[in-house]
Backbone bond lengths (Angstrom), bond angles and torsions (degrees), N, CA, C in turn:
res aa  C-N    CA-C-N  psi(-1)  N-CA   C-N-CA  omega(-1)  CA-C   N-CA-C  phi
1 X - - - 1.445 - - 1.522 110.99 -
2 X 1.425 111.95 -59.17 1.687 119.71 176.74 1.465 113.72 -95.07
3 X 1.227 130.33 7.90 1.721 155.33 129.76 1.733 64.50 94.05
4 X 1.226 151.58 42.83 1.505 133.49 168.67 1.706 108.05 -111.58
5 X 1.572 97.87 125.52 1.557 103.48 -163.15 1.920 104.80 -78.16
6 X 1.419 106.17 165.82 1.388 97.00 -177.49 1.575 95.65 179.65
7 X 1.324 107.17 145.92 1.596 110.11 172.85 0.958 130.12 -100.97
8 X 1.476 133.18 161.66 1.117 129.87 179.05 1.547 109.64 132.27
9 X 1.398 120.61 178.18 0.923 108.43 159.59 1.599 158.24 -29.29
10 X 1.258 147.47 158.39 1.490 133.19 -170.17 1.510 90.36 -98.55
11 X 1.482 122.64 176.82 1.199 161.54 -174.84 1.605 96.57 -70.58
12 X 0.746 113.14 -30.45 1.905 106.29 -171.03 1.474 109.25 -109.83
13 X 1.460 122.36 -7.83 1.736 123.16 -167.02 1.571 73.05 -111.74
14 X 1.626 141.86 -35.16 1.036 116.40 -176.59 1.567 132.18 -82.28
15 X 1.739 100.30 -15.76 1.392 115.09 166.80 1.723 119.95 -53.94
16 X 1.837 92.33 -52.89 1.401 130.59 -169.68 2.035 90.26 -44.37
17 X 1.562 118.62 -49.05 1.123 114.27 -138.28 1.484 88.02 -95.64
18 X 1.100 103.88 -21.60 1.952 94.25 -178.73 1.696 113.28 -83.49
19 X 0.871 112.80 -16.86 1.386 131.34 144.45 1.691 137.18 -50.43
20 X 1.316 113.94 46.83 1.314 130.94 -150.85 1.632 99.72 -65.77
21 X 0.917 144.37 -81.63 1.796 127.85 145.34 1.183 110.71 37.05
22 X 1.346 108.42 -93.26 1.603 135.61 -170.15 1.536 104.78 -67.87
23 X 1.519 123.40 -36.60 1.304 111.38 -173.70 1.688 110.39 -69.22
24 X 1.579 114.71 -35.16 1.224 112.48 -151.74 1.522 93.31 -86.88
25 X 1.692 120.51 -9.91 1.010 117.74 -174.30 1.938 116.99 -83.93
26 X 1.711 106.77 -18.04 0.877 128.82 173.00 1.630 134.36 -89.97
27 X 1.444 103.54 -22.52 1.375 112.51 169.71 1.336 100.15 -132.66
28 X 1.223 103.05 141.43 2.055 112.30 179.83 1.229 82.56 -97.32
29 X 2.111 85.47 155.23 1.081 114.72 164.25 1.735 134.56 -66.78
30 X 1.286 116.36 34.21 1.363 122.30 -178.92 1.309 113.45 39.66
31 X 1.292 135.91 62.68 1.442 127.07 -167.55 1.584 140.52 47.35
32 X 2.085 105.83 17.17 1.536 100.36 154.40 2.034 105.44 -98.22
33 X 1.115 84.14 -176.00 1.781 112.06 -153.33 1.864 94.11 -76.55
34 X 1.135 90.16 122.06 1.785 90.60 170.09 1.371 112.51 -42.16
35 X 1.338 115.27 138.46 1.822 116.40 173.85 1.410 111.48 -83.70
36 X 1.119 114.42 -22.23 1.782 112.46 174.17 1.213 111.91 93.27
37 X 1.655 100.04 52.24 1.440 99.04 -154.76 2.681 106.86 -87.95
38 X 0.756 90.60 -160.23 1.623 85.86 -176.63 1.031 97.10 -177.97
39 X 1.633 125.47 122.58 1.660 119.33 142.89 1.160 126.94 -83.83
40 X 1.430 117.08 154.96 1.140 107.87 -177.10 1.577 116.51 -150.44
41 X 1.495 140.71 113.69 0.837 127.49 -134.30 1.509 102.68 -85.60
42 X 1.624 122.94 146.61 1.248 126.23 -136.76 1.792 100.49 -85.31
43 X 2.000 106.46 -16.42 1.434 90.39 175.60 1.928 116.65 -104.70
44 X 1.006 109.53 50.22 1.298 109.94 -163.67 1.625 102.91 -141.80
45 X 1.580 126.18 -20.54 1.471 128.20 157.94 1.820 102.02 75.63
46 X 0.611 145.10 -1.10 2.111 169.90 -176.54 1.993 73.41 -44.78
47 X 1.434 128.97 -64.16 0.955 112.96 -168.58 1.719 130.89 -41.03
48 X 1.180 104.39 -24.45 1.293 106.46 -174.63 1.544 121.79 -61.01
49 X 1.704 118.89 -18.39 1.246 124.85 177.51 1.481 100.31 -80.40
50 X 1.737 144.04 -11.59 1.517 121.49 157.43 1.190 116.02 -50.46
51 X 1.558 117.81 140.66 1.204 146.51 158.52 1.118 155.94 -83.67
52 X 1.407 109.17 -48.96 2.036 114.81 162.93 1.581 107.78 -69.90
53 X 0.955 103.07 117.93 1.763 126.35 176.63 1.683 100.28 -89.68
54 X 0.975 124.51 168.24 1.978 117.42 -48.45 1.663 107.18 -61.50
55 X 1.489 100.78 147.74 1.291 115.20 160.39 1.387 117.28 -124.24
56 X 1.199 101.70 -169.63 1.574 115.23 -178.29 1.638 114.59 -130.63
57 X 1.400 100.37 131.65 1.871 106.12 -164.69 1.178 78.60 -115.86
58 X 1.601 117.29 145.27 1.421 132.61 163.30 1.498 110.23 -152.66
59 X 1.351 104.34 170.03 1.912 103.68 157.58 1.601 111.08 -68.84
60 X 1.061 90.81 155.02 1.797 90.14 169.37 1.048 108.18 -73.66
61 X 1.939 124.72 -50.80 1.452 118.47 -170.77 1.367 113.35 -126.19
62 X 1.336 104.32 83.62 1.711 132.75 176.10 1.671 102.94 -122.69
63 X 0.843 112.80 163.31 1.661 124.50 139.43 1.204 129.94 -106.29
64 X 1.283 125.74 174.52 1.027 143.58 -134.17 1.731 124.76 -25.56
65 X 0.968 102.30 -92.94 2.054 73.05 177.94 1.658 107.39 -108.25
66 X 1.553 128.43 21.77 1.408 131.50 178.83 1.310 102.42 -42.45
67 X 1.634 135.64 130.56 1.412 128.09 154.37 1.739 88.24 83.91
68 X 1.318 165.02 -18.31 0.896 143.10 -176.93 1.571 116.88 -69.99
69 X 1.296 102.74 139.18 1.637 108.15 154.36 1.764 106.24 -135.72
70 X 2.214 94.43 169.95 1.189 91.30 -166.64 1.699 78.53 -127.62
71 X 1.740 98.18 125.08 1.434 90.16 -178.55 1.273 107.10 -117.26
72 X 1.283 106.45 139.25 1.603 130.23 164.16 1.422 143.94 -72.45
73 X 1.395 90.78 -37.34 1.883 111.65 175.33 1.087 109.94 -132.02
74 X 1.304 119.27 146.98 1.617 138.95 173.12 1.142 101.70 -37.35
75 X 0.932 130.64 -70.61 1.658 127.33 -165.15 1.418 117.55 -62.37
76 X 1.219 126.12 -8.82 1.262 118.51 179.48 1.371 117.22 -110.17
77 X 1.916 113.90 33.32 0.950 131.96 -149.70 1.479 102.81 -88.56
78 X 1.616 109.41 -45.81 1.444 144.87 -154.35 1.833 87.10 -87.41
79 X 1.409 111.17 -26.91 1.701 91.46 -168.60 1.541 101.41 -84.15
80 X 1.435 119.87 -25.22 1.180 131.88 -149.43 1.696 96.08 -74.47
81 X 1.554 99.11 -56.03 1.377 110.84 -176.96 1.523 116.00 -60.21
82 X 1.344 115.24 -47.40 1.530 115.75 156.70 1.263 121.77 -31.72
83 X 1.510 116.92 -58.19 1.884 116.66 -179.98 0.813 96.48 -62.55
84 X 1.560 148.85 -59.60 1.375 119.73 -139.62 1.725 99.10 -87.22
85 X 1.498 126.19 -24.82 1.475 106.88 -164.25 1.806 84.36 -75.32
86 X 0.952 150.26 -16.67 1.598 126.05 168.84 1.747 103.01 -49.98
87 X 1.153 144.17 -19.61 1.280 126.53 173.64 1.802 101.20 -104.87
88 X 1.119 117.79 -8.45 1.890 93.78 -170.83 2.044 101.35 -147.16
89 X 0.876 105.12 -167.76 1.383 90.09 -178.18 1.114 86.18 -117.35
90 X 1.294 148.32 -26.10 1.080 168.23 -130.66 1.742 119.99 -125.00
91 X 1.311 127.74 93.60 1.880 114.32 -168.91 1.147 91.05 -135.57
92 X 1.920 101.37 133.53 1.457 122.21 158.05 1.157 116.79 -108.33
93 X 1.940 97.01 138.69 1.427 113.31 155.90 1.405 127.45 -65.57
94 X 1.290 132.64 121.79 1.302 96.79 139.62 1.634 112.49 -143.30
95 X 1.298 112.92 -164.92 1.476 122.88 -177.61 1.505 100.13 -54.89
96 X 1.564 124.99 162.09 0.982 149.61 -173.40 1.372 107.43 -90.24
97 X 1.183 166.00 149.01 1.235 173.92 -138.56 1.223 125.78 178.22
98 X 1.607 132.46 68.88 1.392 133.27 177.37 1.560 103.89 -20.97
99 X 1.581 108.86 145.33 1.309 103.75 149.83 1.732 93.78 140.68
100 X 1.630 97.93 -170.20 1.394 110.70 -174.29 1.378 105.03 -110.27
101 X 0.973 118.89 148.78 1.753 125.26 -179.46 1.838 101.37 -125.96
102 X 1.360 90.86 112.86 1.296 101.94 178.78 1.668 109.24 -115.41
103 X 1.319 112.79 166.52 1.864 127.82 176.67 1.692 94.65 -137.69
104 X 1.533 84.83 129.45 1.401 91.12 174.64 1.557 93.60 -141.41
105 X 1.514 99.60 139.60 1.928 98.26 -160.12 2.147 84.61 -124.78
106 X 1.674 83.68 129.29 1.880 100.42 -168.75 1.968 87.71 -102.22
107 X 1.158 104.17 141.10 1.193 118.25 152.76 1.344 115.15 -154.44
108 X 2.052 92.20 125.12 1.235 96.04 -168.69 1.638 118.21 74.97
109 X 0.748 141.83 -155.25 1.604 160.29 148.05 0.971 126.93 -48.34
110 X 1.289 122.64 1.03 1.535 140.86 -179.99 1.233 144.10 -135.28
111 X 1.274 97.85 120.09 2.319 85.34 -157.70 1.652 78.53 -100.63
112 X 1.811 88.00 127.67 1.412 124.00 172.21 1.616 108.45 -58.48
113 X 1.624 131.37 -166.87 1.425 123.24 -162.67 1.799 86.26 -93.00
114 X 1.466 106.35 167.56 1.476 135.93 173.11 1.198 112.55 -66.12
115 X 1.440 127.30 101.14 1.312 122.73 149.27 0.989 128.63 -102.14
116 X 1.668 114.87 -176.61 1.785 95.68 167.17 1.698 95.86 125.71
117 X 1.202 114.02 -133.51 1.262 127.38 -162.96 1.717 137.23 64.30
118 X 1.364 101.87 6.76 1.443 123.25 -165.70 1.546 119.32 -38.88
119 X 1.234 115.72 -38.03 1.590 107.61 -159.58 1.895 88.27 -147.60
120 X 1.659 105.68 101.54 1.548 91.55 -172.52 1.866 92.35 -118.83
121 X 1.077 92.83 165.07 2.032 101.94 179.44 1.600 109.31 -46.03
122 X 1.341 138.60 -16.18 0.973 146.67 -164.67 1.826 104.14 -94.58
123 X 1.401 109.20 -11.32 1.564 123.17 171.49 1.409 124.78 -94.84
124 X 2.169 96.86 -1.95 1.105 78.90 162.80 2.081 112.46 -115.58
């Protein structure tokens, strides 16, 4: 379109990947443990029957923590799901997962410096 060359991925593996739904549905997790994940469409509220607390409400196709919450109590189930369908039509539950969430971006032969850290056990 803008005849300007550039590497990386194509237009459809990058759609594919912001598309977290479809990605996890398309590439397995190499032998970690299903998160227990559920969509649920953001005008229909169906989420409210999950159960193991805490989880995590997000858009399906956002990055990184846009629209996320990390909910703790039942009741803040309905707010959670509310924020995030303002970014997607589309919001997944899933289980909560202690830990650090890092991005580490490889080019070529070389994984560039560590970023990231978005959502660590100390948030909850």
């Amino acid at each position: 379109m803008a005849n300007v060359r550039y590497t990386g991925s194509g237009h459809l593996s990058s759609a594919l990947a912001m598309d977290e739904d479809l990605s996890k549905k398309l590439v397995p997790y190499g032998g970690s443990e299903d998160r227990g994940l559920a969509d649920v469409p953001s005008d229909d509220g169906a989420g409210r029957r999950n159960s193991g607390l805490p989880v995590v409400v997000k858009p399906s196709k956002q990055g990184s923590t846009v629209g996320l919450s990390v909910v703790k109590k039942r009741e803040d189930l309905a707010g959670a799901i509310e924020e995030a369908s303002k970014y997607d039509d589309e919001v997944m539950i899933e289980r909560f997962v202690p830990g650090r969430e890092l991005t580490v971006g490889v080019l070529g032969d070389v994984a560039l410096p560590v970023g990231g850290d978005h959502l660590q056990a100390r948030d909850l």
